[in-house]
PDB file of N, CA, C and O in Angstrom:
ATOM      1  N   UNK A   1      -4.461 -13.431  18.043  1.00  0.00           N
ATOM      2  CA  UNK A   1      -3.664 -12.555  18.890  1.00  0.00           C
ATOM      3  C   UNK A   1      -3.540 -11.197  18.214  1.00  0.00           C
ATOM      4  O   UNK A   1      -3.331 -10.941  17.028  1.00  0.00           O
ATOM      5  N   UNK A   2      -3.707 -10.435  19.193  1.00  0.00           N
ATOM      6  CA  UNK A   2      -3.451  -8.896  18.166  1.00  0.00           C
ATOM      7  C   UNK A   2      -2.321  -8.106  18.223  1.00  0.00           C
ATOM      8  O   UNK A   2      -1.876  -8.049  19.369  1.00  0.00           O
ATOM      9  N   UNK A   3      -1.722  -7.505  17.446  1.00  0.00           N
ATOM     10  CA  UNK A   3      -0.449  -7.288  17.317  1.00  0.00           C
ATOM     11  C   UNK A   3      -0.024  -6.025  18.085  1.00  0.00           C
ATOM     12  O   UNK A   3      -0.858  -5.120  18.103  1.00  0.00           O
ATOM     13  N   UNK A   4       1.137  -5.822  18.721  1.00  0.00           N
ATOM     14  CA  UNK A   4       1.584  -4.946  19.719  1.00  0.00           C
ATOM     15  C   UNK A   4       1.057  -3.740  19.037  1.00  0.00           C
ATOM     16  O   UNK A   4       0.632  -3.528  17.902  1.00  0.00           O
ATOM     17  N   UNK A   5       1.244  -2.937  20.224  1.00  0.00           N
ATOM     18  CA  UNK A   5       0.974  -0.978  20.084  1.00  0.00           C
ATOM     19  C   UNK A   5       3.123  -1.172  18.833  1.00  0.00           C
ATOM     20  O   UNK A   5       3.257  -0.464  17.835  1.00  0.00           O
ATOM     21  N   UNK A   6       3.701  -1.656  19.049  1.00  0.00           N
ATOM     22  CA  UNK A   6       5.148  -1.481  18.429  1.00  0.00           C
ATOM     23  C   UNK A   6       4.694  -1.776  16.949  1.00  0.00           C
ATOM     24  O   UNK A   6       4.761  -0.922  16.065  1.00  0.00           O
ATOM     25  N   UNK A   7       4.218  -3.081  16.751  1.00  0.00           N
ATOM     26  CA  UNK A   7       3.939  -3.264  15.252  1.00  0.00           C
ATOM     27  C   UNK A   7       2.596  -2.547  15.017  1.00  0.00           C
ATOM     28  O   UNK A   7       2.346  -2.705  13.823  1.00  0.00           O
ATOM     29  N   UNK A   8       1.788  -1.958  15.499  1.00  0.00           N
ATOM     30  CA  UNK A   8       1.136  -1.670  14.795  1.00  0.00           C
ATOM     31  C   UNK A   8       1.290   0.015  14.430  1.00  0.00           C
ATOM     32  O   UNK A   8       0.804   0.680  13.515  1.00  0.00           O
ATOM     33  N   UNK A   9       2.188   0.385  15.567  1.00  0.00           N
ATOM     34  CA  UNK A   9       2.668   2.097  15.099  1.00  0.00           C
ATOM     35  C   UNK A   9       3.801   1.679  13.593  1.00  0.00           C
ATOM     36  O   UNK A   9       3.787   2.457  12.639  1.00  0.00           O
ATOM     37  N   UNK A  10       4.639   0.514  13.557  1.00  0.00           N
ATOM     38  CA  UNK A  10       5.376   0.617  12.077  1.00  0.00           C
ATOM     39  C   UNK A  10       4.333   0.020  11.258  1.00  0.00           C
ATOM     40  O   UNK A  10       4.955  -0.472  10.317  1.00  0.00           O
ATOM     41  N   UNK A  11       3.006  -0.228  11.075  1.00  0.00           N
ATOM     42  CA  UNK A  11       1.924  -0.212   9.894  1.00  0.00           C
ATOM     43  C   UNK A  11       1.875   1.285   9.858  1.00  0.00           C
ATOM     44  O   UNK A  11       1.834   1.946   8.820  1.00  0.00           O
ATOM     45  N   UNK A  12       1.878   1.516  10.444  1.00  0.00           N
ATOM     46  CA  UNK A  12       0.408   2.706  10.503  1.00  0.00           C
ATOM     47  C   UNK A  12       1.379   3.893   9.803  1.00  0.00           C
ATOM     48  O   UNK A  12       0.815   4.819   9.221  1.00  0.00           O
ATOM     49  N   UNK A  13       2.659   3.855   9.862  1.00  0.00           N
ATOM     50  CA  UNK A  13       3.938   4.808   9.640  1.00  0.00           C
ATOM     51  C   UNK A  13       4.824   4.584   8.267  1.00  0.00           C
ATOM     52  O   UNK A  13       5.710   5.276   7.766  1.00  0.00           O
ATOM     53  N   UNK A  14       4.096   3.060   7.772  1.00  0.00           N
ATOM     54  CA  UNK A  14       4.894   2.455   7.165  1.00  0.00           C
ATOM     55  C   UNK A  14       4.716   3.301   5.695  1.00  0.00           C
ATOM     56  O   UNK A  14       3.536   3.631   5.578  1.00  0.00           O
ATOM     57  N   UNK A  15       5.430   3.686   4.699  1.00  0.00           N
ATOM     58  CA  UNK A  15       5.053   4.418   3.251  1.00  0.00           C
ATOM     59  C   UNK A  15       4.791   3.355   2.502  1.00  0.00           C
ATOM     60  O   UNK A  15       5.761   2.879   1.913  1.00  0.00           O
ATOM     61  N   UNK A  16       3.754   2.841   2.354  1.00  0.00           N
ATOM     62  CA  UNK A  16       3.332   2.154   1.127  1.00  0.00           C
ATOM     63  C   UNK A  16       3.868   1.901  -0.272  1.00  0.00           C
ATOM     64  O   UNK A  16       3.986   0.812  -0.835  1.00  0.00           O
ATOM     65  N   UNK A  17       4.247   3.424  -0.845  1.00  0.00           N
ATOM     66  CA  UNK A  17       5.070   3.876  -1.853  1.00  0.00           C
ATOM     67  C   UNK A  17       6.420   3.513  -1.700  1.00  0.00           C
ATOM     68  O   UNK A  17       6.979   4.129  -2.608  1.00  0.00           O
ATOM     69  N   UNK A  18       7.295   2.860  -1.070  1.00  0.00           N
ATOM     70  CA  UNK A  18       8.432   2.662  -0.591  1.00  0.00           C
ATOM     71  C   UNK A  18       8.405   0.827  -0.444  1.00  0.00           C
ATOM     72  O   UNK A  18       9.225   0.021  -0.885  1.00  0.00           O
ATOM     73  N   UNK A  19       6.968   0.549   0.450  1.00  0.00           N
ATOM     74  CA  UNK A  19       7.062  -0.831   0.812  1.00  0.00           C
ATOM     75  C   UNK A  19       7.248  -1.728  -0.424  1.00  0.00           C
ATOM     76  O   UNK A  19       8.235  -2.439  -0.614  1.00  0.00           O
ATOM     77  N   UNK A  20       6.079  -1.602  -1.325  1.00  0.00           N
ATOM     78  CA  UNK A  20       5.175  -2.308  -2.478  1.00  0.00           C
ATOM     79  C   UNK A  20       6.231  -2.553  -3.378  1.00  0.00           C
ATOM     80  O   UNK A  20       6.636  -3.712  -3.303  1.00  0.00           O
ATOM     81  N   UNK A  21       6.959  -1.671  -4.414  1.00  0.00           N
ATOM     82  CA  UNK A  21       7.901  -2.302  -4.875  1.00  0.00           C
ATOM     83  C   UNK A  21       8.848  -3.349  -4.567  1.00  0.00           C
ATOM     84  O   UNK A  21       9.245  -4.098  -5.461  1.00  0.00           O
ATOM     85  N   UNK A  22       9.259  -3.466  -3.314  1.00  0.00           N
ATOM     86  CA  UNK A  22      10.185  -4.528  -2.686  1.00  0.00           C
ATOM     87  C   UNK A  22       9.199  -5.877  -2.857  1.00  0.00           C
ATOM     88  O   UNK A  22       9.786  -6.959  -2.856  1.00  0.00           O
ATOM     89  N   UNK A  23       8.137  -5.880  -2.965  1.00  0.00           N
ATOM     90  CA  UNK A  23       7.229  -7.250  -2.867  1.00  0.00           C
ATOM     91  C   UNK A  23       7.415  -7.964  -4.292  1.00  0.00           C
ATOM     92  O   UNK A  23       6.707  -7.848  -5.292  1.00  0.00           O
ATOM     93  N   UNK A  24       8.401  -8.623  -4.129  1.00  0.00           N
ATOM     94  CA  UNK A  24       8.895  -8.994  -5.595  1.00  0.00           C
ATOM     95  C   UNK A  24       7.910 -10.427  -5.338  1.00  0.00           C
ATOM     96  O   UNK A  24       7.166 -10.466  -4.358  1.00  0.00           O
ATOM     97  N   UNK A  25       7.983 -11.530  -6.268  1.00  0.00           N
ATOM     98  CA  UNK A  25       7.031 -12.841  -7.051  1.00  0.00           C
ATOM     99  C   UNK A  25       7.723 -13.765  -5.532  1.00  0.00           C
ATOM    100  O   UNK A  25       7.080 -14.408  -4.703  1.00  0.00           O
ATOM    101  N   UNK A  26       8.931 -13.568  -5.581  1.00  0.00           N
ATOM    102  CA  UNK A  26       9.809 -14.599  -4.186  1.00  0.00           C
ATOM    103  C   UNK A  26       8.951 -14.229  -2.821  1.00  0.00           C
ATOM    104  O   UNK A  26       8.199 -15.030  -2.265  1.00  0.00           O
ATOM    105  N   UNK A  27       9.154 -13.098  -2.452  1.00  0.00           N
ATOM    106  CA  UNK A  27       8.505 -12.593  -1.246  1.00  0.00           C
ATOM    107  C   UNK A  27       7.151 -12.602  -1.388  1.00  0.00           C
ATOM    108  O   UNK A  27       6.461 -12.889  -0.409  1.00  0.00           O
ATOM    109  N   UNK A  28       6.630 -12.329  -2.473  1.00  0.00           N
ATOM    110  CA  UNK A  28       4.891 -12.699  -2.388  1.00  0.00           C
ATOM    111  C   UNK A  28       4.402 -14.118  -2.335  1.00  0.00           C
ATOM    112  O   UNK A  28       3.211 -14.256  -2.056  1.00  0.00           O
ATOM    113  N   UNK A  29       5.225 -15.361  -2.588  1.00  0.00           N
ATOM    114  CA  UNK A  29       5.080 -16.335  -2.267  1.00  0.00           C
ATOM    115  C   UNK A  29       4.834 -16.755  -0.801  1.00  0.00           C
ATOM    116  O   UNK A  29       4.041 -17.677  -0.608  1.00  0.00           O
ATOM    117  N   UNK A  30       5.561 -16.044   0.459  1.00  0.00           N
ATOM    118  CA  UNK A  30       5.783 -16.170   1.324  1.00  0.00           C
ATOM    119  C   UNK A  30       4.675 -15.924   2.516  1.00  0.00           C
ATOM    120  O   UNK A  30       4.610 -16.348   3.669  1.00  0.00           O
ATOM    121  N   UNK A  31       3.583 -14.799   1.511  1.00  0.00           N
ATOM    122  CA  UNK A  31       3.152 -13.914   2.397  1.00  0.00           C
ATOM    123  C   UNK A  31       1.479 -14.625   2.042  1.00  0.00           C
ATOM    124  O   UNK A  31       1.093 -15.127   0.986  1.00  0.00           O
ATOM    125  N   UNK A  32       0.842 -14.467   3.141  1.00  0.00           N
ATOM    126  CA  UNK A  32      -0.360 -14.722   2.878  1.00  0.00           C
ATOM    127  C   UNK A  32      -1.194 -13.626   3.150  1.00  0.00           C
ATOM    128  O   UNK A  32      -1.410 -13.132   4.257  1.00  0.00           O
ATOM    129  N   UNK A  33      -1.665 -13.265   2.018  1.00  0.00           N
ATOM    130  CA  UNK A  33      -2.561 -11.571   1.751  1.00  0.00           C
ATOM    131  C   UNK A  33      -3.419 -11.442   3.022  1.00  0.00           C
ATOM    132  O   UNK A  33      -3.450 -10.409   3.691  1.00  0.00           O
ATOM    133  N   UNK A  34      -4.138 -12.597   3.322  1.00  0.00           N
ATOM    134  CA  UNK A  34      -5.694 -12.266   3.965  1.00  0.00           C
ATOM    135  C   UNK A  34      -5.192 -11.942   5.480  1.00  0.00           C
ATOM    136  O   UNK A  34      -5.774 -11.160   6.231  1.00  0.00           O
ATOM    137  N   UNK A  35      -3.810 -12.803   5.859  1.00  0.00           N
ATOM    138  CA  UNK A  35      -3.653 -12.254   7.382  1.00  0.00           C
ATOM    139  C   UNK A  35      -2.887 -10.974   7.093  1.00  0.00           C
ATOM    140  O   UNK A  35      -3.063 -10.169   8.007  1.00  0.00           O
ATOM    141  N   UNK A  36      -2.132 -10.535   6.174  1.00  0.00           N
ATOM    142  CA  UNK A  36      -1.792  -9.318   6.301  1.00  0.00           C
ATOM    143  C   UNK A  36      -2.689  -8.129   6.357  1.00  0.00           C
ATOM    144  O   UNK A  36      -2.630  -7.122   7.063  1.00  0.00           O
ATOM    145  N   UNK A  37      -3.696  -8.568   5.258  1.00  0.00           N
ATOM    146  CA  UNK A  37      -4.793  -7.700   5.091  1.00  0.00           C
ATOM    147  C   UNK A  37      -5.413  -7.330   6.260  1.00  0.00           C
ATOM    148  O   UNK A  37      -5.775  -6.199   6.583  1.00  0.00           O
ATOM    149  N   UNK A  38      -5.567  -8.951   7.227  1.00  0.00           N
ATOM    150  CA  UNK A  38      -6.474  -8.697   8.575  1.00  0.00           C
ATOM    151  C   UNK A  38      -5.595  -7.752   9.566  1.00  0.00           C
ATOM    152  O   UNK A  38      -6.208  -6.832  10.108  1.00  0.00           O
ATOM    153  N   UNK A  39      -4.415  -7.879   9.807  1.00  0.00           N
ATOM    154  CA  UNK A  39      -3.149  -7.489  10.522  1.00  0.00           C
ATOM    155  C   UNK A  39      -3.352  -5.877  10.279  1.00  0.00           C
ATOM    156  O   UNK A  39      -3.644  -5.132  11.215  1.00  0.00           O
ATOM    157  N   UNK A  40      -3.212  -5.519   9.251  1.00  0.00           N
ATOM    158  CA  UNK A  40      -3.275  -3.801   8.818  1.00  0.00           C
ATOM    159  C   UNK A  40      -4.546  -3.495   9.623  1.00  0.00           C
ATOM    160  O   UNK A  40      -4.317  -3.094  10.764  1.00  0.00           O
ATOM    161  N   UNK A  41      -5.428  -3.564   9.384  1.00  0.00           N
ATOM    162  CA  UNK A  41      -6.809  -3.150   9.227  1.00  0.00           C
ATOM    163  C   UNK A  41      -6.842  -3.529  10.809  1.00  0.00           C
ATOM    164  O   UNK A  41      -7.548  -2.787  11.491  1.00  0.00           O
ATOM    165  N   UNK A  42      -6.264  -4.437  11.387  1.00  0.00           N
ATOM    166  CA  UNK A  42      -6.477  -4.465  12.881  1.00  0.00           C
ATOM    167  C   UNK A  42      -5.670  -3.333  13.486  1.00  0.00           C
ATOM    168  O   UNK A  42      -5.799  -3.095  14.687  1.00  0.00           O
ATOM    169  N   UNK A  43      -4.843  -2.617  12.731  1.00  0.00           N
ATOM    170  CA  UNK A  43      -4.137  -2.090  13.294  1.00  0.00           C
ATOM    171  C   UNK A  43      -5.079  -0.004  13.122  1.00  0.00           C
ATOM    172  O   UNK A  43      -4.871   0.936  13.890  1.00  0.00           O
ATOM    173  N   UNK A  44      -5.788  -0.011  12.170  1.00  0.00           N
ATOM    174  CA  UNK A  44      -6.529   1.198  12.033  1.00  0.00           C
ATOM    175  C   UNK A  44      -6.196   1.615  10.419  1.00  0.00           C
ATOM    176  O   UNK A  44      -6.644   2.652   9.931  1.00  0.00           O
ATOM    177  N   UNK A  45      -5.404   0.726   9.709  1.00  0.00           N
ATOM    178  CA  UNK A  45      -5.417   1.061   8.541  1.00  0.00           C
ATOM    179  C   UNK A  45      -5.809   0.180   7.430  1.00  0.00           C
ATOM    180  O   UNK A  45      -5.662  -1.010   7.148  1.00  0.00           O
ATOM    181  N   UNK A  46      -6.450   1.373   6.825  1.00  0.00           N
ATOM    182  CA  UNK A  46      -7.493   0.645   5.666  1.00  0.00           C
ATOM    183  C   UNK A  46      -6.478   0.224   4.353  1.00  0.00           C
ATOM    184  O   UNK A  46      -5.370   0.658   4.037  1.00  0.00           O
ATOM    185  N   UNK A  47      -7.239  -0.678   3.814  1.00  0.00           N
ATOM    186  CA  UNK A  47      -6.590  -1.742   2.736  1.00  0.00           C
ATOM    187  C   UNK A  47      -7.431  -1.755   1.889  1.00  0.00           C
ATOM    188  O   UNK A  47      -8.379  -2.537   1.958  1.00  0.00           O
ATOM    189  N   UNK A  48      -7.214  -0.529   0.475  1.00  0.00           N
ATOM    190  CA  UNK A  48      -8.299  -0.305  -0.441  1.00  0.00           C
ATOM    191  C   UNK A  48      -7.997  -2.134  -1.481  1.00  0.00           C
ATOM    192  O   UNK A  48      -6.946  -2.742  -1.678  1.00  0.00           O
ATOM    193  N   UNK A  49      -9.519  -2.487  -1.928  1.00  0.00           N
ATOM    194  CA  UNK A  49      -9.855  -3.120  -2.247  1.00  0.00           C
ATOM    195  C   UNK A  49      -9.132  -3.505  -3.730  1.00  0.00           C
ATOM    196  O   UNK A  49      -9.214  -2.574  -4.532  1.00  0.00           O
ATOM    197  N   UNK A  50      -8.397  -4.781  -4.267  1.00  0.00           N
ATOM    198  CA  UNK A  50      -7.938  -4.937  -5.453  1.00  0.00           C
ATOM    199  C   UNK A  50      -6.753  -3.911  -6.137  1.00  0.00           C
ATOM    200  O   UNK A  50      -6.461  -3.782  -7.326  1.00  0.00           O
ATOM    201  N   UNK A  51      -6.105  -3.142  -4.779  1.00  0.00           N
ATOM    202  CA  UNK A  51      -5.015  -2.600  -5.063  1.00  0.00           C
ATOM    203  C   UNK A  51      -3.519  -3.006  -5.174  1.00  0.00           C
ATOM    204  O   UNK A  51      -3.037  -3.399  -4.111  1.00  0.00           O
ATOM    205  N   UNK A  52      -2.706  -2.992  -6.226  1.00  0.00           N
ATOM    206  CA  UNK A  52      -1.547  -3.258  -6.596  1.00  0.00           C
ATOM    207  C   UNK A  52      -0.279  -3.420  -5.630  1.00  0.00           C
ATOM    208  O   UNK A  52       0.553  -2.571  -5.953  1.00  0.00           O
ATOM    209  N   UNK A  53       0.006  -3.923  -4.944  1.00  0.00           N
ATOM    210  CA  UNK A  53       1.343  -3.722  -4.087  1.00  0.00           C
ATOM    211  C   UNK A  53       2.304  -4.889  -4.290  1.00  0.00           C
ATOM    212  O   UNK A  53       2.220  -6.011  -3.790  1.00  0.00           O
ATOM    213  N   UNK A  54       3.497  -4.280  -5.351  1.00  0.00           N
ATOM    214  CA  UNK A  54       4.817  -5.025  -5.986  1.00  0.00           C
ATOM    215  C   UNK A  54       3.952  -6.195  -7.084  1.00  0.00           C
ATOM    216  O   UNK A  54       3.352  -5.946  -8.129  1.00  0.00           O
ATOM    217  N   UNK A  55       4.130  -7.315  -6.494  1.00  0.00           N
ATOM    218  CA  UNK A  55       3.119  -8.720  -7.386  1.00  0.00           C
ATOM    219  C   UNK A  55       2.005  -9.160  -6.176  1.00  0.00           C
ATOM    220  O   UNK A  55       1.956 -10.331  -5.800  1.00  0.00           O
ATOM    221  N   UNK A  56       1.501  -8.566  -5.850  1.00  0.00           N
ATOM    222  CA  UNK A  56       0.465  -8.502  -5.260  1.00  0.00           C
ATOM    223  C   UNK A  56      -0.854  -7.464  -5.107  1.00  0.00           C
ATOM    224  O   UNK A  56      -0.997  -6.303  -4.725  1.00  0.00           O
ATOM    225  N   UNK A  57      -1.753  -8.546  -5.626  1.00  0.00           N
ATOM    226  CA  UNK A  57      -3.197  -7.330  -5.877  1.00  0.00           C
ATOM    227  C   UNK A  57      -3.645  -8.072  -4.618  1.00  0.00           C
ATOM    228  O   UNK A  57      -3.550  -9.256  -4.294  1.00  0.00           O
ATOM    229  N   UNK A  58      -4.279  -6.764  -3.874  1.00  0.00           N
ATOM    230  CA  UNK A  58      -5.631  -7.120  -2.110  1.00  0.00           C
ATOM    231  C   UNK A  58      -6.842  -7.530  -2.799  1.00  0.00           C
ATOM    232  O   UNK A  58      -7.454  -7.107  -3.780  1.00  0.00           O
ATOM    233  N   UNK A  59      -7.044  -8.802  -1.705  1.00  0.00           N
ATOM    234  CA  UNK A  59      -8.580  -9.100  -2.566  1.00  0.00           C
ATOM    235  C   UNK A  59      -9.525  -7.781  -2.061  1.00  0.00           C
ATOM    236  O   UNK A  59     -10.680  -7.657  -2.468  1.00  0.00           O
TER     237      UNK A  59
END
């Protein structure tokens, strides 16, 4: 399913620099990288490769 014009304007708006720290070891447990990864990138934004966000590196 692909995600609304609503969620995908708060990706696309979202500050990275602001998000990534909040991704503490608890909340990265929660999250599964590859659909987020797919989720962004469906949305028009790119997800540089093996980059750092909170305790989470993108494959």
């Amino acid at each position: 399913k692909s995600p609304s014009a609503a969620c995908c304007g708060l990706i696309r708006s979202a500050d990275m620099g602001c998000v990534c720290p909040k991704v503490t070891p608890q909340i990265a447990k929660l999250i599964n990288v590859s659909k987020v990864v797919s989720l962004v990138e469906s949305c028009g934004r790119s997800v540089p490769h093996h980059t750092q966000c909170g305790s989470i590196t993108t494959p």
